[in-house]
N, C-alpha and C positions, 0 to 999 in steps of 0.2 A: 444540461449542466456540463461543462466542461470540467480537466485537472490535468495539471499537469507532473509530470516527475519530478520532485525537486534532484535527483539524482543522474537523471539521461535527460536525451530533447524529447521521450515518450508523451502523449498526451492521450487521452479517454476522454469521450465524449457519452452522456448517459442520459436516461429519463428520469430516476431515479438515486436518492443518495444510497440506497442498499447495493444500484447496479455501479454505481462509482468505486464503492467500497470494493466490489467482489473484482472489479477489473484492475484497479492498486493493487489488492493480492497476489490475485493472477500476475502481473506483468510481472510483481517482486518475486514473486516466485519462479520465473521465467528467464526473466533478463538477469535478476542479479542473486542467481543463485549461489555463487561464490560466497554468500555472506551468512551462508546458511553452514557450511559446510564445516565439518567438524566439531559440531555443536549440539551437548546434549539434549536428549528430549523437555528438561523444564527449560534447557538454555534459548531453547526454540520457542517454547510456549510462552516465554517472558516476552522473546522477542514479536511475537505475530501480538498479544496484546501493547506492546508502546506500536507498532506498526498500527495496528487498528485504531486506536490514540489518537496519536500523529494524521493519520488519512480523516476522520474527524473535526481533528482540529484544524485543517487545510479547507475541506468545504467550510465549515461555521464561518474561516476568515473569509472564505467570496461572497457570503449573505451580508 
């Protein structure tokens, strides 16, 4: 399975929707960490749940 970023030209290729998920994290966590920053601990927690959402609802639309 293939995704891609909807935010950079990043893209992840996987076996797995769990391995898609964990590499959307990771890159968001990686590449655009800027977005993180300054943000408290539920601000964060809210945020990695619509992230987790979002990367979700991105694979269900290539099925």
């Amino acid at each position: 399975m293939k995704l891609a970023c909807e935010g950079c030209d990043w893209t992840t290729n996987a076996e797995t929707v769990s391995e898609l998920y964990e590499d959307m994290m990771k890159h968001g966590e990686d590449r655009h960490a800027y977005l993180f920053e300054g943000k408290t601990s539920e601000e964060l927690e809210a945020m990695k749940k619509m992230m987790r959402a979002h990367i979700y609802r991105m694979i269900a639309a290539q099925n």
